[in-house]
N, C-alpha and C positions, 0 to 999 in steps of 0.2 A: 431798264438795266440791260445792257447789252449778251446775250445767252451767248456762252462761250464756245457754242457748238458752231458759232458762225462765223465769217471770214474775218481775219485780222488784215486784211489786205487794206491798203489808205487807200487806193484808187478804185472810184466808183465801179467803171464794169468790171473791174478785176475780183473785187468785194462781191458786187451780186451774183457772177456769176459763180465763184466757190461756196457762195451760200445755196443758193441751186443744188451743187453737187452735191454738197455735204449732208444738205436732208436726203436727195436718193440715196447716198450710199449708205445712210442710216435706216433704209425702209424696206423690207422684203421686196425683192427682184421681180414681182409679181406688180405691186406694185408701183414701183419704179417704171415698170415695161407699159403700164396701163396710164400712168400719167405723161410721156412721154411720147406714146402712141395716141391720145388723144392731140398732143402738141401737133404734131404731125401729119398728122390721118393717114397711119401707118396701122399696119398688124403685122404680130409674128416679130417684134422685135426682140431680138437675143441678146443682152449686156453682161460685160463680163468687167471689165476696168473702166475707172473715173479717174482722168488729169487734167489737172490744172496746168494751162499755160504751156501748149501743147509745140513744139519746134518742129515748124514744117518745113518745107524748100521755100525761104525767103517770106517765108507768111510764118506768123506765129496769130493762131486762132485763141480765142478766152478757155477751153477747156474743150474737152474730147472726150466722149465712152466708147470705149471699143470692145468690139468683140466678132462674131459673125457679121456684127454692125455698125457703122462707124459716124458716129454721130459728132459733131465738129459744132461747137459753137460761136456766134457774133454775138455780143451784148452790147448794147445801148445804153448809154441812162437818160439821154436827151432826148428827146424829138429832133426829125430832118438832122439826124448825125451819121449817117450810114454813107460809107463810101463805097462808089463802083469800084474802083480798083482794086480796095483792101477787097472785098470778096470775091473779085475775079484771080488775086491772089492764092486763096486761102481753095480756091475750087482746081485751081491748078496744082496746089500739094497735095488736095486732098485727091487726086490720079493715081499718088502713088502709096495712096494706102492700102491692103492688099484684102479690107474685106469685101463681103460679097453683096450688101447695102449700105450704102454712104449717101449721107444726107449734112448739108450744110445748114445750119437753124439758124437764122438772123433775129436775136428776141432783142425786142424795142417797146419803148412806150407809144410809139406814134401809134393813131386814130386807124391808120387806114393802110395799106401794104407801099412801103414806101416806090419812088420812082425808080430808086439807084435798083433796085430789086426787081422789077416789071422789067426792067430794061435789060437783065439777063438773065437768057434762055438755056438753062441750065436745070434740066428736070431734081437733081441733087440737090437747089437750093429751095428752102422751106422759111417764109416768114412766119414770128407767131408775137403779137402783143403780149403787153403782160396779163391786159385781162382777160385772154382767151389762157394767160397762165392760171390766174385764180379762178376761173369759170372753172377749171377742169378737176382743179385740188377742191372747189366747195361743193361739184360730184361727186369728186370720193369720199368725202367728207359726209354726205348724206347717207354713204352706204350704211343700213346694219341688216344683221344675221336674216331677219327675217324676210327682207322685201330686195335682198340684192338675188340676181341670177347667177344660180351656181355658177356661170365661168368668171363672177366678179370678186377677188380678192375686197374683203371688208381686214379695213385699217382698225389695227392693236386697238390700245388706250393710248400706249407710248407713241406708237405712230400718227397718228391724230394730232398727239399734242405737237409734233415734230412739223406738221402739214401746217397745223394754225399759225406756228412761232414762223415759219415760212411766207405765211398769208400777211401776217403783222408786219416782216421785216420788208414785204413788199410797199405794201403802205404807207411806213413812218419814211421809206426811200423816194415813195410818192411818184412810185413807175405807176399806175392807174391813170385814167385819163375818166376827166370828168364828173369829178365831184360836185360841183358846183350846179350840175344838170340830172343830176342822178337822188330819184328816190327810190327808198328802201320800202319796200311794199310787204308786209308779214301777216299771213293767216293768223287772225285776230279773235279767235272764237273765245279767248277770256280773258286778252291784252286791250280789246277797245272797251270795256267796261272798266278793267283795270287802269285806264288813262284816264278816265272823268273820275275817278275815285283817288289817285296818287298823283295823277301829272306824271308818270313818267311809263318806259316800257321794261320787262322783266323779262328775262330768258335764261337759259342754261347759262352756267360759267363759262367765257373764253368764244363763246361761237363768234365765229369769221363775218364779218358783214366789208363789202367793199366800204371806205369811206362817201357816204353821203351828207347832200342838206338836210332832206325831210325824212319825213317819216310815214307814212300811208297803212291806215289798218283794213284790212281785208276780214268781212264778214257778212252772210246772209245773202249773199253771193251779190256783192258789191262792194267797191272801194269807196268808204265812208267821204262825207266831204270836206272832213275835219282834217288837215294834213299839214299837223309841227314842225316845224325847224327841230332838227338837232344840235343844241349845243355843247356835248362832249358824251360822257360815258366811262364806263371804270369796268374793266374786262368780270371782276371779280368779287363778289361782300357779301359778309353774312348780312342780313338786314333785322340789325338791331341797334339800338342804342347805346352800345359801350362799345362795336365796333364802328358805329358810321363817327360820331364825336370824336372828333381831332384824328380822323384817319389821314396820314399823310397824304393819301393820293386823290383826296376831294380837294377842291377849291372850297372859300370859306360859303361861297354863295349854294354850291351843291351838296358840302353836309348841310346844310338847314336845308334846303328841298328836298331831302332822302332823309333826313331825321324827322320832320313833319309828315313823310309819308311814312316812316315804320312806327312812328306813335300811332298813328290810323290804324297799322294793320293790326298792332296790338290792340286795341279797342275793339276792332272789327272782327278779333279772333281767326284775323285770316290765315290760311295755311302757308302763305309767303312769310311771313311771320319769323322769323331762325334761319332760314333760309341761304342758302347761296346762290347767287343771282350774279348777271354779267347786268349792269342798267344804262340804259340811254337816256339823256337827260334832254327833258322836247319843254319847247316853250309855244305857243299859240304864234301862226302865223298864216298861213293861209288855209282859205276857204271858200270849197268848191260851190257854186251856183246850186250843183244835185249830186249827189251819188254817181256812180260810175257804173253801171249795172258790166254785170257780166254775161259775155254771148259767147265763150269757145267753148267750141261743141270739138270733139274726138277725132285723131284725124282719118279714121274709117268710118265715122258715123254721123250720124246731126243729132247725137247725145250730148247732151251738157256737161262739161268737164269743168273742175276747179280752177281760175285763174291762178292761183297762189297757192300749193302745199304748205311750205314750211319759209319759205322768201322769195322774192324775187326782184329787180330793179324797171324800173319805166324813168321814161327824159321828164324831168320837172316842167322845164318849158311844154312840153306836149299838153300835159297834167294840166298845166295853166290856163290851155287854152277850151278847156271846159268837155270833153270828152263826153259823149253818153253812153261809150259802149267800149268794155275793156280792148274787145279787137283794135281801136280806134289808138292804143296804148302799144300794139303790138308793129305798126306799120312802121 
């Protein structure tokens, strides 16, 4: 269902990037300034206005915040779409803007910083992928009360949910690069017991995961060698039997595998049991030689540190190639 908070515009960059807008201008200025300055590798950013479709001298850029700071955006939705021109354009209007830091952000799906971009030397111009876009919204996204540093603004409930719907519409747009190579890796301290018990994986409502294939459970400080294909997922369900049965948003193959595993938990008396749950639906497919043992150690110390807190992604292809040591995951 299309959320009405987002752009009505038909044309692709025009659409994503008012969708952009429309969640900062929905989110404390705080942070706005903090995901935006991650975008960037800026600090001290000052935002005062958000426009769409902004009329420069002879350039018209996707949108602009201005204020002390003048933020001008390029949006993409293809790959190898970036013109030298249109940005040498858009860095010549942007001269006569009169604030006192101006940055041109060329956001794209492409892999790697494109050439039309390397090619001018223009300290104002700033490239940033999408997925250095969701990498920075599923850090604010981990923020809470307890474990962020006081100068980090921790997001509402409403604003959260404003970052996710953001995260989603990025995905179903399929700006992400890499699905197809990408596992989802989750500290697993009561999800890999819970997958030889239901077949499937269980987490909070609505949580962000980029689109991946598998699925990798992290536990006992190792990544198991058991590692599912995922094939779909329902953001949201209580897990019971009068709502999984004929839930419109299962396929008919996934109510019976989520109906057969909440009849378990009812027998099993499990506390998932009523529950509300986001589920990933994993079927058997591959299977590592060993475990993945974990070596990252602190980057002040040769202390042992968690591979995985709460997620993380690794290249499936890497994965494939039988790894013995999580470092070997991180090259």
């Amino acid at each position: 269902m299309t959320n009405p908070l987002f752009s009505t515009y038909t044309q692709g960059e025009n659409r994503v990037t008012s969708t952009l807008l429309a969640v900062l201008e929905h989110v404390n200025s705080r942070l706005g300034e903090d995901i935006l300055e991650a975008l960037v590798d800026e600090s001290d950013l000052s935002l005062v206005a958000f426009d769409n479709q902004v009329t420069g001298v002879e350039s018209v850029p996707d949108a602009a915040i201005r204020g002390s700071t003048a933020l001008w955006f390029e949006t993409k939705t293809s790959p190898n779409a970036v013109r030298q021109s249109q940005l040498e354009d858009h860095l010549k209007a942007l001269d006569q803007d009169p604030s006192d830091l101006q940055r041109l952000i060329v956001l794209t799906p492409d892999e790697r910083v494109p050439n039309e971009v390397q090619a001018i030397d223009d300290d104002r111009l700033v490239w940033a992928s999408f997925d250095t876009l969701v990498g920075t919204l599923e850090s604010v996204l981990e923020r809470d009360v307890g474990s962020a540093e006081a100068s980090m603004y921790v997001p509402t409930e409403r604003e959260a949910f404003l970052l996710r719907e953001l995260m989603r519409f990025i995905y179903d747009e399929e700006l992400v690069s890499g699905k197809e190579d990408r596992v989802l890796v989750v500290a697993a301290r009561r999800a890999w017991d819970e997958y030889h018990t239901y077949d499937h994986y269980f987490c909070q409502p609505n949580r962000s995961f980029k689109p991946v294939s598998h699925l990798a459970f992290y536990k006992d400080g190792e990544i198991k060698a058991k590692v599912p294909r995922v094939t779909g997922s329902i953001e949201s369900i209580t897990l019971d039997e009068d709502t999984v049965e004929d839930h419109p948003e299962l396929s008919h193959r996934q109510e019976q595998s989520l109906l057969k595993s909440v009849e378990k938990m009812r027998e099993n008396e499990s506390e998932r049991y009523g529950d509300t749950q986001k589920v990933l639906f994993l079927e058997s497919d591959l299977e590592l030689d060993r475990a993945v043992q974990n070596d990252k150690t602190a980057s002040d110390s040769n202390r042992t540190v968690a591979f995985v807190q709460g997620h993380r992604y690794v290249s499936l292809s890497t994965l494939r190639e039988g790894p013995r040591h999580t470092t070997e995951l991180e090259e």
